[in-house]
N, CA, C and O atoms as a DFTB+ gen file, in Angstrom:
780 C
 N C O
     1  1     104.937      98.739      75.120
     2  2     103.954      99.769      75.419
     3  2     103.067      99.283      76.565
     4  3     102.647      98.126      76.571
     5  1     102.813     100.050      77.421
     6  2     102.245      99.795      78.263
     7  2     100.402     100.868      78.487
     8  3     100.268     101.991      78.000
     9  1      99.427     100.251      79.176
    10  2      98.353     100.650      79.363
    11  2      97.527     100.611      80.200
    12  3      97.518      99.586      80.883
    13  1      96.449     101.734      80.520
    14  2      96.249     101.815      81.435
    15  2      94.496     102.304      80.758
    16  3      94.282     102.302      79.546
    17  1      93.727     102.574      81.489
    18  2      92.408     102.640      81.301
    19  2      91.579     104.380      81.732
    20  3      91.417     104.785      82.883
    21  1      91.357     104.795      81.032
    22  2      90.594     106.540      81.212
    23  2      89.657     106.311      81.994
    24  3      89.398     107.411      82.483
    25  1      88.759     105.318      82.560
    26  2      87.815     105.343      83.567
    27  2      87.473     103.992      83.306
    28  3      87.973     103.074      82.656
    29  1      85.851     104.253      84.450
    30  2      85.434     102.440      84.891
    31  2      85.310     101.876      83.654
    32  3      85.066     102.460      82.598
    33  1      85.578     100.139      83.928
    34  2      84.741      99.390      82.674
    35  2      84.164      98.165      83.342
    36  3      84.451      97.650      84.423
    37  1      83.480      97.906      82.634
    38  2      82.861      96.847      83.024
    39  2      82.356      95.438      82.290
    40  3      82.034      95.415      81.102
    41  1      82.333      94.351      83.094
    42  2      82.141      92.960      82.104
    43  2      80.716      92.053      82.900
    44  3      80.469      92.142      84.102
    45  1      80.147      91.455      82.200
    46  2      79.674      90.473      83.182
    47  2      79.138      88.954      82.096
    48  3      78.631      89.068      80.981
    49  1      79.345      88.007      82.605
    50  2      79.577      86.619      81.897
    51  2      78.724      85.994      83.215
    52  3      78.665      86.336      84.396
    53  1      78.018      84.783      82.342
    54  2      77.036      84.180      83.314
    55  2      77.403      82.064      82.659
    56  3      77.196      81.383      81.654
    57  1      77.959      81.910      83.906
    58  2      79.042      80.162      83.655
    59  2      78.080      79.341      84.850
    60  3      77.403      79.510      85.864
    61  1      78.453      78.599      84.142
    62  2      76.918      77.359      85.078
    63  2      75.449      78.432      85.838
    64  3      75.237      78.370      87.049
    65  1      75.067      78.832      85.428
    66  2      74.483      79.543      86.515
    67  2      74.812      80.902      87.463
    68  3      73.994      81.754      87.810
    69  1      76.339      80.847      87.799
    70  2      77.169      81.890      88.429
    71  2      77.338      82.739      87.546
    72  3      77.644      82.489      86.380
    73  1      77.097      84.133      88.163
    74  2      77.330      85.564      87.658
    75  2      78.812      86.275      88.351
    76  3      79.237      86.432      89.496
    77  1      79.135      86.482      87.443
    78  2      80.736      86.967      87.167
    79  2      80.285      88.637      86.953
    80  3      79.401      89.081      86.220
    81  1      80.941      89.160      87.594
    82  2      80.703      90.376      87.520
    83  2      82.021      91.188      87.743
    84  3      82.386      91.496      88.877
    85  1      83.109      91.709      85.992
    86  2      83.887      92.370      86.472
    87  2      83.856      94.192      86.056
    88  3      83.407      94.821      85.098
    89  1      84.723      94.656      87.575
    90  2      84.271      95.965      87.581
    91  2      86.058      96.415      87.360
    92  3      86.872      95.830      88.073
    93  1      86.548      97.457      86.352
    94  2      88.126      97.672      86.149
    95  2      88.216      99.204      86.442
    96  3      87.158      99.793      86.220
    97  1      89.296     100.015      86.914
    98  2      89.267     101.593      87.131
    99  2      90.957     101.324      87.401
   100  3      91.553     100.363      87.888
   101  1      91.491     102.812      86.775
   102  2      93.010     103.248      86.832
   103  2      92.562     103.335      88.032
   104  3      91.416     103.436      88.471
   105  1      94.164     103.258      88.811
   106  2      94.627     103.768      90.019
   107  2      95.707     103.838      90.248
   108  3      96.564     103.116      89.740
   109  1      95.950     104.910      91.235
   110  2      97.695     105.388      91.393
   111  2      98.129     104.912      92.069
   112  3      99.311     105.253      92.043
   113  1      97.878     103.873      93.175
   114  2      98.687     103.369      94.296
   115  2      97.306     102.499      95.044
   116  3      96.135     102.411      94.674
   117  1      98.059     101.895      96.303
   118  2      97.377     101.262      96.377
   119  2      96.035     101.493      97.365
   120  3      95.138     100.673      97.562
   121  1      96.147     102.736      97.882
   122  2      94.751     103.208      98.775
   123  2      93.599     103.375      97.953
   124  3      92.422     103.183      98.258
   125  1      94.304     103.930      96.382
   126  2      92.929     104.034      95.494
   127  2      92.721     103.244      94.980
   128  3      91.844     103.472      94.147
   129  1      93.256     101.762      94.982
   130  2      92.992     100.446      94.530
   131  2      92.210     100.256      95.850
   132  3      91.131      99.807      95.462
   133  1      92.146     100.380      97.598
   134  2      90.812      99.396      98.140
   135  2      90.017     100.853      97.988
   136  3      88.933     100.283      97.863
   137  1      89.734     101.955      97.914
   138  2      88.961     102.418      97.791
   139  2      87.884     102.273      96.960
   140  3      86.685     102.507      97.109
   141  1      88.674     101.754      95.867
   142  2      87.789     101.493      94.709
   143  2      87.456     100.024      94.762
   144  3      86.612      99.644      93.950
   145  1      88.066      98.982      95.722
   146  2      87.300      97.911      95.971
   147  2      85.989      97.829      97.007
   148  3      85.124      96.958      97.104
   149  1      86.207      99.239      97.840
   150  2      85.223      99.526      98.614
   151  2      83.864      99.957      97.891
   152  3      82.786      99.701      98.428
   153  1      83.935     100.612      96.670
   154  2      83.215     101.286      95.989
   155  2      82.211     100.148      95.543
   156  3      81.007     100.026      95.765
   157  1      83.264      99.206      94.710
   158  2      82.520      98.222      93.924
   159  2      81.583      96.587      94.514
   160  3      80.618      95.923      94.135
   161  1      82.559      96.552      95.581
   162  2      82.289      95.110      96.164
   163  2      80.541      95.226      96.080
   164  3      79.829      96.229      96.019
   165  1      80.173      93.705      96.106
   166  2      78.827      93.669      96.647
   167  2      78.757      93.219      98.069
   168  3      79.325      92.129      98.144
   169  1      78.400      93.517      98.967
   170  2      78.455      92.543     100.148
   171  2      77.609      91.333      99.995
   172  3      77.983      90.278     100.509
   173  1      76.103      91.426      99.092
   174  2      75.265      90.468      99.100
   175  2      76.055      89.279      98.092
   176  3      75.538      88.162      98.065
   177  1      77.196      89.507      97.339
   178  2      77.291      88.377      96.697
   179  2      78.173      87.097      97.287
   180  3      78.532      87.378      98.431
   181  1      78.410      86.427      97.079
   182  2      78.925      85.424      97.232
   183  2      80.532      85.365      97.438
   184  3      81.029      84.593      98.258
   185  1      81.217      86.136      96.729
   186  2      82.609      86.345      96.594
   187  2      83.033      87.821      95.762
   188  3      82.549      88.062      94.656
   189  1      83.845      88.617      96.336
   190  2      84.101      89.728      95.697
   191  2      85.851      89.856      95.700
   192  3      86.424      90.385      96.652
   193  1      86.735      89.205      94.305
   194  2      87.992      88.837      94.238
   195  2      88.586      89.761      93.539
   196  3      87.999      90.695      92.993
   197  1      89.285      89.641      93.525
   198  2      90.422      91.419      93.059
   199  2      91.686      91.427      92.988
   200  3      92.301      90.763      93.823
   201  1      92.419      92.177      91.976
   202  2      93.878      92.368      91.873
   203  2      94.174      93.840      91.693
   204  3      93.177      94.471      91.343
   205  1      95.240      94.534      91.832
   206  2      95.664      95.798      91.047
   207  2      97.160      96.146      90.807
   208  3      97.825      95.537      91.645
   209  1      97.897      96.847      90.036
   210  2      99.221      96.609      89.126
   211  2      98.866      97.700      89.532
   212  3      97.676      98.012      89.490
   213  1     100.349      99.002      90.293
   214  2     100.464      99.647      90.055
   215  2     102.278      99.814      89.785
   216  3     103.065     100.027      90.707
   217  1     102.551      99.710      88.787
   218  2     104.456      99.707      88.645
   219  2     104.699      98.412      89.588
   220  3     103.762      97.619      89.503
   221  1     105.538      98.084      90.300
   222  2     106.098      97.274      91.013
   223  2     104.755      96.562      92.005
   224  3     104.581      95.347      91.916
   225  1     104.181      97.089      92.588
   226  2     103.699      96.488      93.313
   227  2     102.291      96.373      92.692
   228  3     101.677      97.042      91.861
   229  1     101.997      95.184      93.468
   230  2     101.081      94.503      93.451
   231  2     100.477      93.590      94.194
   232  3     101.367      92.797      94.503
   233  1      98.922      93.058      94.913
   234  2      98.313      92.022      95.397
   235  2      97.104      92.092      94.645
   236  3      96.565      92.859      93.847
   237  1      96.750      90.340      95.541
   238  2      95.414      90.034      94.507
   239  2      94.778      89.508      96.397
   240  3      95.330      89.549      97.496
   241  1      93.370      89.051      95.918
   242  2      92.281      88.313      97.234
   243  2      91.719      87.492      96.295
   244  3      91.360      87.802      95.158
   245  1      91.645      86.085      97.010
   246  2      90.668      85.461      96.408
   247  2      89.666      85.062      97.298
   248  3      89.089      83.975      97.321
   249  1      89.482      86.167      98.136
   250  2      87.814      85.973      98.961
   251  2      87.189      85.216      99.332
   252  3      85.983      85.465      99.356
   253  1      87.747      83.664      99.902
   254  2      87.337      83.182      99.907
   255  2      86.984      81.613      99.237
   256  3      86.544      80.681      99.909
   257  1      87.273      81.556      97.814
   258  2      87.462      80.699      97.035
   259  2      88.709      80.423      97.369
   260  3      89.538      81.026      98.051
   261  1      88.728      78.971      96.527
   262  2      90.095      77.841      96.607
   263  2      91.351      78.862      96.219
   264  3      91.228      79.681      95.308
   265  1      92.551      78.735      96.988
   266  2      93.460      79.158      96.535
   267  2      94.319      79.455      95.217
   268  3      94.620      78.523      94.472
   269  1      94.709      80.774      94.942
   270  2      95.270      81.037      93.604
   271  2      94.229      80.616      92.004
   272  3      94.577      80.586      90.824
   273  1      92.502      80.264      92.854
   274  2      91.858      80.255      91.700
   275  2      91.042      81.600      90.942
   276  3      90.449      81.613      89.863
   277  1      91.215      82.519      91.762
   278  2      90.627      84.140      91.533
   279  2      91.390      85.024      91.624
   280  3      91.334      85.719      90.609
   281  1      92.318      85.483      92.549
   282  2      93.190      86.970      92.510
   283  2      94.307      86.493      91.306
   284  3      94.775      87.334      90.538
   285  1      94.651      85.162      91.235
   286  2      95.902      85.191      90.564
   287  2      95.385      85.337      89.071
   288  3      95.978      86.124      88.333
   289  1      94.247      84.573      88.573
   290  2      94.376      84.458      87.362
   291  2      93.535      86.298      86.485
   292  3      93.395      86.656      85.316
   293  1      93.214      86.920      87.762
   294  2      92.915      88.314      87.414
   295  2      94.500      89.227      87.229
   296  3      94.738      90.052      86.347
   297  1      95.395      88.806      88.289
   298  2      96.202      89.731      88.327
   299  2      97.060      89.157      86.730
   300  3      97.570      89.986      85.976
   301  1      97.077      88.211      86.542
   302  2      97.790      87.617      84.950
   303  2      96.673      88.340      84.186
   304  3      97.215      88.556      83.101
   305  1      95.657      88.750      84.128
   306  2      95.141      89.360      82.983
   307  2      95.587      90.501      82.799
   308  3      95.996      90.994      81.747
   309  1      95.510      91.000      83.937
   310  2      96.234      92.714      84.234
   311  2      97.604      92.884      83.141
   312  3      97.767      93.759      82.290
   313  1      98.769      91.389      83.592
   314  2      99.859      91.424      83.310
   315  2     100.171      90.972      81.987
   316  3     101.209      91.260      81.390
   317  1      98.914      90.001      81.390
   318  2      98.680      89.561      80.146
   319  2      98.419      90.477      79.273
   320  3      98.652      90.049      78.143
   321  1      98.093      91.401      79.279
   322  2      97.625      92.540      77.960
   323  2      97.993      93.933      78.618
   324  3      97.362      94.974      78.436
   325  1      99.235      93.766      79.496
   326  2     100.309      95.347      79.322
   327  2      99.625      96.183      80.106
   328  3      99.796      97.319      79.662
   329  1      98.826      96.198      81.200
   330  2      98.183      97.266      82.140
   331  2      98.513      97.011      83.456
   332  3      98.413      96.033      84.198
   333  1      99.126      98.658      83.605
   334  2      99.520      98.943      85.011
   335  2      98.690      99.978      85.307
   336  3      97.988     100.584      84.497
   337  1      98.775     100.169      86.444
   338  2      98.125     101.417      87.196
   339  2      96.263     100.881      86.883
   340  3      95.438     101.629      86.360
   341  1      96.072      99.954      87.192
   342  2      94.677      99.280      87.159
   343  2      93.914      98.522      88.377
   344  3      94.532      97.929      89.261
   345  1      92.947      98.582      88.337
   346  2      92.366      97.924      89.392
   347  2      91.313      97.038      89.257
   348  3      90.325      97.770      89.302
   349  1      90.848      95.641      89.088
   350  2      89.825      94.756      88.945
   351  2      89.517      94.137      90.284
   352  3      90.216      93.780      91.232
   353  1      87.628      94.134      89.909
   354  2      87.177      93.774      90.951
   355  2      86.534      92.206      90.105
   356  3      86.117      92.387      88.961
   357  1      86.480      90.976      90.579
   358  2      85.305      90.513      90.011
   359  2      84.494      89.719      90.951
   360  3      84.893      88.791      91.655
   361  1      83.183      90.255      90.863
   362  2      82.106      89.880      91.833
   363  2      81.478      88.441      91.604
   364  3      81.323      88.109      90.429
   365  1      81.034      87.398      92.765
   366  2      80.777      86.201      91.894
   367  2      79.141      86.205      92.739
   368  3      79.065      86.510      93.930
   369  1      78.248      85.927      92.139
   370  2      77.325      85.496      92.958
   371  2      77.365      83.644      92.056
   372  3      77.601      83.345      90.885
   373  1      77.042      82.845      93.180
   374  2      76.997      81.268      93.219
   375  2      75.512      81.301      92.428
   376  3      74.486      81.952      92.627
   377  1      75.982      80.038      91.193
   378  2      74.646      79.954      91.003
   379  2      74.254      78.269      91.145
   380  3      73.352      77.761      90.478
   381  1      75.107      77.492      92.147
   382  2      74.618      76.020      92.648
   383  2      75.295      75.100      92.150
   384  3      75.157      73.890      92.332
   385  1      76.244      75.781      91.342
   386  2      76.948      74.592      90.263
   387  2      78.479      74.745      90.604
   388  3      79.127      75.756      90.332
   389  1      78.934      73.738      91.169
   390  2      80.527      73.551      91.794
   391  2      81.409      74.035      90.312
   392  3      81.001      73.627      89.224
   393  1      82.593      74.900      90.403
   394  2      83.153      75.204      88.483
   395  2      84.082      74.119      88.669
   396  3      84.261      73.363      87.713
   397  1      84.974      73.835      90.223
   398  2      86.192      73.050      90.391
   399  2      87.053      74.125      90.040
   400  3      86.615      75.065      89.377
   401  1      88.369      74.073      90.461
   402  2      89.448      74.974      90.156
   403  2      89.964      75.063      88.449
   404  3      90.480      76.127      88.108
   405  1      89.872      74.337      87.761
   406  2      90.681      75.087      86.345
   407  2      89.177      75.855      86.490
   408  3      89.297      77.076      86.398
   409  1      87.934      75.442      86.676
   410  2      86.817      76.489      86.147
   411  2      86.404      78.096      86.568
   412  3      85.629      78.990      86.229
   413  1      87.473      77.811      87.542
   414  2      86.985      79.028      88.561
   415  2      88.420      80.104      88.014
   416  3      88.558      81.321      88.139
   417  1      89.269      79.149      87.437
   418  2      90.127      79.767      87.175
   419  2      89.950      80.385      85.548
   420  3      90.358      81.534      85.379
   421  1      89.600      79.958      84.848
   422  2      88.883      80.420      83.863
   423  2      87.622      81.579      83.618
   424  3      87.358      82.398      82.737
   425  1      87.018      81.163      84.898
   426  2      85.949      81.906      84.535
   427  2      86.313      83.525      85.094
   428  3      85.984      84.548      84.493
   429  1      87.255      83.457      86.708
   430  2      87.660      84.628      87.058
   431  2      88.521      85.280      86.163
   432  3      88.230      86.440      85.870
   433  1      89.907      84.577      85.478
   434  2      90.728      85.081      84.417
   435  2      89.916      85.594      83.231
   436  3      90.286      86.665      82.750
   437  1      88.819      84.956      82.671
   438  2      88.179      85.126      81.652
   439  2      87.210      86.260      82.255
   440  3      86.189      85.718      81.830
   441  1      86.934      86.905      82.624
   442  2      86.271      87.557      83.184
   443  2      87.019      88.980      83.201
   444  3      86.577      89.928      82.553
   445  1      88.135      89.062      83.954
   446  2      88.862      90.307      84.103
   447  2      89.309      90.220      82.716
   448  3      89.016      91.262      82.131
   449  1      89.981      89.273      81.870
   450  2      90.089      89.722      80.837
   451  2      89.642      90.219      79.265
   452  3      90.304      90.752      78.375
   453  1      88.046      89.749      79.346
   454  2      87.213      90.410      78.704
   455  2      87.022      91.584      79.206
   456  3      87.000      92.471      78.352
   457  1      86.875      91.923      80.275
   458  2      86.611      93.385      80.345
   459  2      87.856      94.321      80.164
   460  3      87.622      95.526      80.073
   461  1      89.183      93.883      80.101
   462  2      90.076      94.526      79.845
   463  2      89.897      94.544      78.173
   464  3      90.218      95.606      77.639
   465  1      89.450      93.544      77.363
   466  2      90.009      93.648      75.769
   467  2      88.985      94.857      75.532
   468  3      89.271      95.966      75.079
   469  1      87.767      94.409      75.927
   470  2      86.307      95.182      74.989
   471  2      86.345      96.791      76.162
   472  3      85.376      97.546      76.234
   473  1      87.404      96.971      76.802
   474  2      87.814      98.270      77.621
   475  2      87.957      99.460      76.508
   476  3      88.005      99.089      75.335
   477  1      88.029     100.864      76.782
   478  2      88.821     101.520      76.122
   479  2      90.506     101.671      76.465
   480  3      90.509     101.301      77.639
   481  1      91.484     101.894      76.236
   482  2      92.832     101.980      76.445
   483  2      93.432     103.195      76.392
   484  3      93.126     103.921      75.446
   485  1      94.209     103.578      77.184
   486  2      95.291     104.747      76.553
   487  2      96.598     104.183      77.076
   488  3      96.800     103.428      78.026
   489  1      97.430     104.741      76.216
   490  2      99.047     104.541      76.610
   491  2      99.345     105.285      77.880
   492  3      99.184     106.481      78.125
   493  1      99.807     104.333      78.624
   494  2     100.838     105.410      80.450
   495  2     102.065     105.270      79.794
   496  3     102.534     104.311      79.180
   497  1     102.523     106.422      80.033
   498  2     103.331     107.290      79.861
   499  2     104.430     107.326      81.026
   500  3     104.227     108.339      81.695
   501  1     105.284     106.754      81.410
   502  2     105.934     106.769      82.754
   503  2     106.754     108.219      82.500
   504  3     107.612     108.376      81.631
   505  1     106.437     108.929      83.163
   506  2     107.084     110.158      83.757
   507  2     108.042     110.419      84.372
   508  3     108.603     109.390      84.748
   509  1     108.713     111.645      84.788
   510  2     109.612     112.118      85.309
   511  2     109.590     113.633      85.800
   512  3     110.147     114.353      84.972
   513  1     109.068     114.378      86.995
   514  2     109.578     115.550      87.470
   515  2     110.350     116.361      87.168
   516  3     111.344     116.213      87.879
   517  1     110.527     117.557      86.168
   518  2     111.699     118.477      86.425
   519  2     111.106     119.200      86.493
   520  3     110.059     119.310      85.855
   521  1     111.807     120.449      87.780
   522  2     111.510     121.369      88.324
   523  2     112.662     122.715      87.865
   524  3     113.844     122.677      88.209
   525  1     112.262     123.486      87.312
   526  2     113.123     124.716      86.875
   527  2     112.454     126.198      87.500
   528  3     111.450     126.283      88.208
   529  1     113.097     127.030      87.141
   530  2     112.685     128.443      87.991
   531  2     112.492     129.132      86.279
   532  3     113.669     129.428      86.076
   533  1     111.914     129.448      85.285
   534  2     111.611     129.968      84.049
   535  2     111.657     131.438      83.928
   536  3     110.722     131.990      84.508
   537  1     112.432     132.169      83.373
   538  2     111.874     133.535      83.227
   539  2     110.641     133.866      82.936
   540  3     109.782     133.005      83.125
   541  1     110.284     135.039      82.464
   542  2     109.380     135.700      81.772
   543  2     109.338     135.494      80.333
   544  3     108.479     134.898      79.683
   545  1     110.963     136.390      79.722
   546  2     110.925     136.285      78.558
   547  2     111.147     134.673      77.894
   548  3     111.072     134.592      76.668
   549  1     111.382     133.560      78.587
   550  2     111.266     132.336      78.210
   551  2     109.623     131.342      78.422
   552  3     109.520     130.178      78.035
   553  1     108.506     132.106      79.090
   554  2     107.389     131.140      79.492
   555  2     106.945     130.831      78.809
   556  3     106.468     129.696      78.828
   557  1     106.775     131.979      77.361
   558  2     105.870     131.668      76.676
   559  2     106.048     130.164      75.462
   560  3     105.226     129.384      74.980
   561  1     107.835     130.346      75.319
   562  2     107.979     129.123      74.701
   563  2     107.796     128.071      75.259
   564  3     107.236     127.125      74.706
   565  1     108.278     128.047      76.572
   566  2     108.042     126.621      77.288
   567  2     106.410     126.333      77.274
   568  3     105.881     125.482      76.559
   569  1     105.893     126.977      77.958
   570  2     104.413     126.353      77.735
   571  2     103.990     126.142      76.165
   572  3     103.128     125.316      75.866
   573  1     104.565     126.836      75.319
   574  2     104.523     126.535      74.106
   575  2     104.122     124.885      73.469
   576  3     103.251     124.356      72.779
   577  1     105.529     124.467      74.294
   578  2     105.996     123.096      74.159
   579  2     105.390     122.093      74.645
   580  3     105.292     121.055      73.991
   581  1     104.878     122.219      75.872
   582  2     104.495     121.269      76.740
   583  2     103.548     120.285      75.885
   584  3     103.893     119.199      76.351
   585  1     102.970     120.120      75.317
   586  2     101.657     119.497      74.652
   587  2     102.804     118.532      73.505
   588  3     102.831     117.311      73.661
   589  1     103.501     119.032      72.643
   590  2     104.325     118.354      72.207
   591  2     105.471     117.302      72.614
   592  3     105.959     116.422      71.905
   593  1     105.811     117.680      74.146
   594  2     106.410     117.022      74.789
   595  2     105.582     115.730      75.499
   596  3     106.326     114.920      76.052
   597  1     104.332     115.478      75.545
   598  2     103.344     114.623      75.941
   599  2     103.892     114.612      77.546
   600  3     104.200     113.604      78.182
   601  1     103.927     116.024      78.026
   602  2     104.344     116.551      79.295
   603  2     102.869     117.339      79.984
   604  3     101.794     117.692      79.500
   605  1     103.485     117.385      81.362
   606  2     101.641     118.026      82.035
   607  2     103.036     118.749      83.022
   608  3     104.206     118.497      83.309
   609  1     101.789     119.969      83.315
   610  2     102.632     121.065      83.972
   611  2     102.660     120.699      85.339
   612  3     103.605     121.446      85.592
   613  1     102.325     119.984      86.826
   614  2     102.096     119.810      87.688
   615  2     101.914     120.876      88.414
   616  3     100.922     120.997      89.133
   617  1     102.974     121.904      88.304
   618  2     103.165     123.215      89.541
   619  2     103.493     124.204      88.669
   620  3     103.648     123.912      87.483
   621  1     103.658     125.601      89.141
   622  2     103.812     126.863      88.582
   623  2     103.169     128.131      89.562
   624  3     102.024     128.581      89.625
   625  1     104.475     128.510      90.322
   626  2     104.515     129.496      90.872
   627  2     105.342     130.840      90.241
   628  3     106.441     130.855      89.687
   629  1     104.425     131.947      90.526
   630  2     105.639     132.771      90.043
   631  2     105.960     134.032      90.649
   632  3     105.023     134.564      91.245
   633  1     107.219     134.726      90.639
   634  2     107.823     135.141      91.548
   635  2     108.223     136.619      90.286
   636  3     108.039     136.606      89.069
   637  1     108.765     137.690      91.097
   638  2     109.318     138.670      90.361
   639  2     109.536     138.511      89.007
   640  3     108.916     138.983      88.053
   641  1     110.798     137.560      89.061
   642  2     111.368     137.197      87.849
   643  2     110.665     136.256      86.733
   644  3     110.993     136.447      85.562
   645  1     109.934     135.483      86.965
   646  2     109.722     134.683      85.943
   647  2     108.793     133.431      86.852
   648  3     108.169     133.782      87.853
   649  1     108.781     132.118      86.438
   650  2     107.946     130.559      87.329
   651  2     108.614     130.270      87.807
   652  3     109.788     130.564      87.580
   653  1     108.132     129.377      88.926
   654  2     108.961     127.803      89.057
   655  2     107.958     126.410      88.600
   656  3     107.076     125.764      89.166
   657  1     108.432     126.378      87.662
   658  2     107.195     125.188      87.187
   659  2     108.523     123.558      87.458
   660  3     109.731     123.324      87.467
   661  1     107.016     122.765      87.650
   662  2     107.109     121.270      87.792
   663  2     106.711     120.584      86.343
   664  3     105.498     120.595      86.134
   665  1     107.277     120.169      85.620
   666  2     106.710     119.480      84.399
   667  2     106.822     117.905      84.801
   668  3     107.716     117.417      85.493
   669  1     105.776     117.250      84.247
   670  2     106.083     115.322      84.680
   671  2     106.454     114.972      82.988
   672  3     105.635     114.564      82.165
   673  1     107.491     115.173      82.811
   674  2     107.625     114.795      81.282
   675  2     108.099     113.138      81.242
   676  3     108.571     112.507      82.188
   677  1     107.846     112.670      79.958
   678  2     108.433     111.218      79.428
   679  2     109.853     110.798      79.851
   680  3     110.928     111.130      79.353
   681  1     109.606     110.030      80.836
   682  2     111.391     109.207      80.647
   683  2     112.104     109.454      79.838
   684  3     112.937     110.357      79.920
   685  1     111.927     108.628      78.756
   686  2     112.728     108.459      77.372
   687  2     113.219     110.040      76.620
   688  3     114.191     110.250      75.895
   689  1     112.078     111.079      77.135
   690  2     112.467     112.435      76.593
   691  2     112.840     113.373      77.851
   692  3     112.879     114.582      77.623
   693  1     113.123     112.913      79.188
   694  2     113.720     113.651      79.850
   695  2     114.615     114.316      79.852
   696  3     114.525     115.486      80.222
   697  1     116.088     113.618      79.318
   698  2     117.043     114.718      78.823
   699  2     117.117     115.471      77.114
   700  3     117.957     116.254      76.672
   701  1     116.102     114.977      76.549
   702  2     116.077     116.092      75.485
   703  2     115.755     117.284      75.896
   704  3     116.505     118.236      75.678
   705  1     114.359     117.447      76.685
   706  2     113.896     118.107      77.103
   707  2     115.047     119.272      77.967
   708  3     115.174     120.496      77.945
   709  1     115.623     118.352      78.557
   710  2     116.623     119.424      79.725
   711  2     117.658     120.018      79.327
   712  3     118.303     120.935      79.834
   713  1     117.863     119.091      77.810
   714  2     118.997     120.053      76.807
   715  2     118.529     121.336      76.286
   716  3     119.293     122.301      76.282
   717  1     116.691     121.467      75.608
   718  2     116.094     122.255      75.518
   719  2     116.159     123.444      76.020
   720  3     116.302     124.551      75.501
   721  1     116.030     123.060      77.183
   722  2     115.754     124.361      78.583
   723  2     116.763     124.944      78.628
   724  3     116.751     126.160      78.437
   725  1     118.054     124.208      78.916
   726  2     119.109     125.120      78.664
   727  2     119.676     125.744      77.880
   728  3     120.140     126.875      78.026
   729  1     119.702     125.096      76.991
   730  2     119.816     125.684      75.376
   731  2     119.159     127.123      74.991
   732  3     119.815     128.009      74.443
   733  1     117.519     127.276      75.410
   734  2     116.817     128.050      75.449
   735  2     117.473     129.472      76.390
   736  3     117.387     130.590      75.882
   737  1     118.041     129.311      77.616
   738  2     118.590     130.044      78.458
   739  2     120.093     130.152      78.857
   740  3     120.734     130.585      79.814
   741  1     120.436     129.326      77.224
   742  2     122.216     129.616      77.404
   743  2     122.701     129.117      78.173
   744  3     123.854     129.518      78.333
   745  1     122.299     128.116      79.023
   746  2     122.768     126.992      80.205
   747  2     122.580     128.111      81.307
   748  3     123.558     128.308      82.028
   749  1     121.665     128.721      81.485
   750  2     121.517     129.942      82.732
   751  2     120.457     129.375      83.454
   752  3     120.130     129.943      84.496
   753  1     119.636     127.996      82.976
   754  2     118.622     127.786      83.690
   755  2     118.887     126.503      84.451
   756  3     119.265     125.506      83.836
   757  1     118.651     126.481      86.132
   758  2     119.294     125.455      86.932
   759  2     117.848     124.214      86.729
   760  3     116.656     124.466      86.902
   761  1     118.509     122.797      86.291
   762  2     117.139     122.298      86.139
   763  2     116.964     121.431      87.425
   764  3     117.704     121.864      88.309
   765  1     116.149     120.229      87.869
   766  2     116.524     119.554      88.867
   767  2     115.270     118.250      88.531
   768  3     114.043     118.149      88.552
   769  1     116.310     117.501      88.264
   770  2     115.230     115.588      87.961
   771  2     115.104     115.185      89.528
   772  3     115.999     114.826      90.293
   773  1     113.803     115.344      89.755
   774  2     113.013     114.818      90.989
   775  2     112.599     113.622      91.085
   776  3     111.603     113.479      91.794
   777  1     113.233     112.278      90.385
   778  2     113.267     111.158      90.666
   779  2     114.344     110.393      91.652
   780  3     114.244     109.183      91.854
């Protein structure tokens, strides 16, 4: 199972003196991962280090600090407790006291990952596109369904005859679903997986 976060969260932990400040928000890719590092950074602090997981890709910054002692041990928190489509910022202001690298590595890892546990969570859902053209006398069941299918409608145009709706339904229930549809329309309805 995998997870992802309904909005901001936030942590802050105070280690020798230094203030740790982490800031977490879903994101779909990676423009709304620096946007949202744009949002959060402080400029006045000392270091502002960051990772974000969205499916496959991924980078981290460690701003500055010793190498692989801040982006990496954030982006393992990300990867440590099952969240993709996430974004952590963690802000450091210096408070005079050297941590040395396991400390910095601790305190940044420990940092993104308290604010991920004491987070709220929801399950992501990896999706899938199908696009069909729906009658009339069939809409009302399909939208019927949608909520049960843990499906979201994306699109829905409609024309003489009936929609053309976009559903982002579940992987795993993509072809139930498309047995459904046809089934429903006697195999009269053309479907099309947009992956």
């Amino acid at each position: 199972m995998t997870w992802t976060l309904p909005g901001l969260a936030t942590y802050e932990s105070v280690i020798k003196n230094s203030v740790f400040r982490a800031s977490a928000a879903p994101v779909e890719d990676e423009a709304a991962a620096m946007a949202f590092f744009r949002d959060v950074a402080v400029l006045e602090a000392t270091h502002n280090c960051w990772a974000f997981k969205t499916g496959q890709r991924f980078r981290c910054s460690d701003d500055g600090e010793p190498g692989g002692t801040a982006g990496r041990p954030i982006l393992s928190a990300i990867e440590g407790q099952d969240f993709d489509n996430v974004m952590i910022v963690v802000t450091r202001w210096y408070g005079g006291v050297q941590l040395g690298a396991g400390g910095l590595v601790r305190a940044y890892g420990g940092a993104a990952s308290a604010c991920l546990r004491e987070a709220e969570r929801i399950e992501r859902i990896e999706t899938v596109p199908l696009r069909f053209h729906c009658p009339f006398s069939s809409y009302a069941m399909v939208e019927s369904k949608i909520e049960s299918w843990r499906a979201s409608r994306t699109e829905c145009e409609f024309d003489a005859e009936g929609a053309w709706m976009t559903l982002a339904v579940p992987v795993e229930e993509a072809d139930a679903i498309t047995d459904w549809l046809r089934d429903l329309t006697r195999g009269q309805m053309d479907i099309t997986r947009l992956d």
